[in-house]
C-alpha positions in Angstrom: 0.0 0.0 0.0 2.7 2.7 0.6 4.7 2.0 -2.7 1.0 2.9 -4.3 1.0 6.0 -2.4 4.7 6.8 -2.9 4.1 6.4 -6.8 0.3 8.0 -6.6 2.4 11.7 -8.2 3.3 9.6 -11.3 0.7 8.0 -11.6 -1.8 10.8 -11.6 0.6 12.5 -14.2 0.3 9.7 -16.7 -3.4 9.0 -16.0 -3.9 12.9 -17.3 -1.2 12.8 -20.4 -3.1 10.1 -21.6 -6.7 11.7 -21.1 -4.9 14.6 -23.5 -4.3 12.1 -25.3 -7.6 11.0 -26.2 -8.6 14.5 -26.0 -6.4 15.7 -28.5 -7.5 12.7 -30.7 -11.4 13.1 -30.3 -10.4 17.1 -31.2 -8.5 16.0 -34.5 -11.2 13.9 -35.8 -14.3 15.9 -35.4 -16.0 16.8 -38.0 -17.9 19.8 -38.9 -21.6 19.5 -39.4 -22.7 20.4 -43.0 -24.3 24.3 -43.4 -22.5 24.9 -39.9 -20.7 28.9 -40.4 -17.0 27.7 -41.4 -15.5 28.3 -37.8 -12.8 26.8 -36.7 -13.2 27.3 -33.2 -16.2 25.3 -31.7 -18.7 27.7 -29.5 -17.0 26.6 -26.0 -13.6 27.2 -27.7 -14.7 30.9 -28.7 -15.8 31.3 -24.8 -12.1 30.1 -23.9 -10.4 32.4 -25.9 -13.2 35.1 -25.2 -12.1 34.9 -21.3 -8.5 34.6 -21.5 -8.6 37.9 -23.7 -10.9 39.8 -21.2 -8.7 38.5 -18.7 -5.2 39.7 -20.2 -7.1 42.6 -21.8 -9.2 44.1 -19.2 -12.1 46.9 -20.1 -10.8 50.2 -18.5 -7.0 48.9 -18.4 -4.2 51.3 -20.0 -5.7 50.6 -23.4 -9.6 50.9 -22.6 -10.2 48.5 -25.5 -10.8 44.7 -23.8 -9.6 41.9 -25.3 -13.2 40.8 -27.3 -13.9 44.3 -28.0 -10.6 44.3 -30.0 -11.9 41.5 -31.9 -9.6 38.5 -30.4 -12.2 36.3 -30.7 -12.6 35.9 -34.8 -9.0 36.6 -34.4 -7.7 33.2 -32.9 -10.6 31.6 -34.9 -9.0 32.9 -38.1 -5.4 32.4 -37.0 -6.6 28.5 -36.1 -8.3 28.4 -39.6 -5.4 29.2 -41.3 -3.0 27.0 -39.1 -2.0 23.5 -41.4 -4.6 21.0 -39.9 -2.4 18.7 -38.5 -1.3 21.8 -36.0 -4.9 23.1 -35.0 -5.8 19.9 -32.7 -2.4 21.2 -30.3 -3.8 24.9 -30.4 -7.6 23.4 -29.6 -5.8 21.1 -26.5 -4.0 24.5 -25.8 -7.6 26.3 -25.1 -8.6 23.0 -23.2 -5.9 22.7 -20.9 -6.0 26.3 -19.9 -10.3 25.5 -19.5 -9.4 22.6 -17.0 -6.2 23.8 -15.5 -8.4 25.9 -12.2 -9.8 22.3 -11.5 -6.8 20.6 -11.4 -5.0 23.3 -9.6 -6.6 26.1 -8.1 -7.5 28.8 -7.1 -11.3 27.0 -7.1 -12.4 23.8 -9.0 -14.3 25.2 -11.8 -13.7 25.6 -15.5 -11.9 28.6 -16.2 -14.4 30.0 -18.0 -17.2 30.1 -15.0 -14.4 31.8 -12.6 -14.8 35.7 -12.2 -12.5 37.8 -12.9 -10.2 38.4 -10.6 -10.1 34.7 -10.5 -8.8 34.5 -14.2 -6.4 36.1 -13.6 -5.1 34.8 -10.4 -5.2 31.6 -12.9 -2.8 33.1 -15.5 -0.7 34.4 -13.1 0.0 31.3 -11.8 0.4 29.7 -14.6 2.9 32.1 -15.7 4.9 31.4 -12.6 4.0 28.2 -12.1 7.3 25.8 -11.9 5.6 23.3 -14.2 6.9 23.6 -17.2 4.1 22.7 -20.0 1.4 25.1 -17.7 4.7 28.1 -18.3 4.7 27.1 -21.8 0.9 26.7 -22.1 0.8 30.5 -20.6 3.6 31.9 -23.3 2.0 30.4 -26.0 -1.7 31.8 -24.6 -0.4 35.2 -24.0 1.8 36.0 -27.3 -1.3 34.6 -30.0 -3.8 37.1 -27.7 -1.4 39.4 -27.9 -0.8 39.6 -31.4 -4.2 39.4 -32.4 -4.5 42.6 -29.7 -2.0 44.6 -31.5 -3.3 43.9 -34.6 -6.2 45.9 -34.3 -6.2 49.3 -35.4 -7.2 51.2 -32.3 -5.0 49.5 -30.1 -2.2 50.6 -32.5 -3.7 53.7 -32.1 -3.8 54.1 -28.8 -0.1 53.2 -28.1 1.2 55.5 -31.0 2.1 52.9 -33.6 0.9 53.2 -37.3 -0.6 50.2 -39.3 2.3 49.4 -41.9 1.1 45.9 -44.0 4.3 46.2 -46.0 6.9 46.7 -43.2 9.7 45.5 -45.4 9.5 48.1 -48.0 10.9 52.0 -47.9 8.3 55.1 -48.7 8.9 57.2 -51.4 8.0 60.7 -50.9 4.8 60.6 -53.0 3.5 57.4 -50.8 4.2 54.9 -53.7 6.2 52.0 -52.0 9.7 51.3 -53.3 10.9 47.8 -53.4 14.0 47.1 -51.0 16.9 45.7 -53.1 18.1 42.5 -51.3 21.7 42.8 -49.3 24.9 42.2 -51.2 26.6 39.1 -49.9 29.8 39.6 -52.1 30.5 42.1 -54.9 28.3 41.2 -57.5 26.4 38.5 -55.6 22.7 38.8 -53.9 21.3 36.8 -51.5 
């Protein structure tokens, strides 16, 4: 009975890497139902992302855009349409863990989404901190497609004093035509 007990840590880690497993599985084989709106993200997935980016993005914060009001929604359900399908079951399991990860560990056993708050964000703050690895990585990965999709959007740009450039790569000519950037010389006479 104690070497059960003394083993009970791994074994409740490889009883839940297998039920992401089969999670990530069921996710890669579902199948959308025909005339269904061509979404990539399923409705509970949209109320995921919808709640990290109010969460990250708060109404009122320094930027008094929040997070859905900035559009991160169709964002991440654009950015996961356009993702090769073999990738978009590992960004659906990403959504996922971060739905479970308050039941598992804290601050209250309940699905992310039906915290408050200031709940949420106790959530992503320890995941951020947490010394787990995957829930750091989980966080990173969470927090850089929000905020990308955050400073895409033209009046957060705005509002932090940058200017929308779609063609960042190519010089200005005076008269606002855009001039093609020749391509560095590696040697005399050769381009790269």
């Amino acid at each position: 009975m104690s070497d059960l007990v003394a083993h009970l840590p791994l074994i409740c880690l490889v009883v839940a890497l297998a039920a992401l497993a089969f999670a990530a599985l069921g996710l890669a084989r579902r199948v959308p139902a025909s005339g269904a709106p061509s979404r990539a993200l399923s409705v509970r997935e949209r109320a995921i992302v919808a709640a990290c980016a109010d969460a990250l993005f708060p109404a009122g914060g320094p930027i008094p855009l929040s997070g859905t009001e900035a559009g991160l929604v169709e964002y991440m359900d654009h950015h996961v349409a356009r993702t090769p399908r073999p990738l978009r079951p590992y960004m659906r399991l990403l959504l996922h863990f971060v739905e479970l990860s308050p039941w598992v560990f804290g601050p209250r056993r309940a699905r992310f989404t039906r915290l408050p708050e200031a709940d949420r964000v106790a959530v992503l703050a320890s995941m951020a901190q947490s010394c787990i690895y995957f829930r750091r990585v989980t966080f990173l990965s969470l927090r850089t497609l929000l905020s990308m999709g955050y400073l895409a959007n033209e009046k957060v740009a705005g509002a932090i004093g940058v200017a929308c450039c779609a063609t960042p790569f190519e010089r200005r000519a005076t008269a606002g035509a855009a001039v093609p950037v020749k391509p560095p010389s590696l040697a005399p006479g050769v381009t790269a």
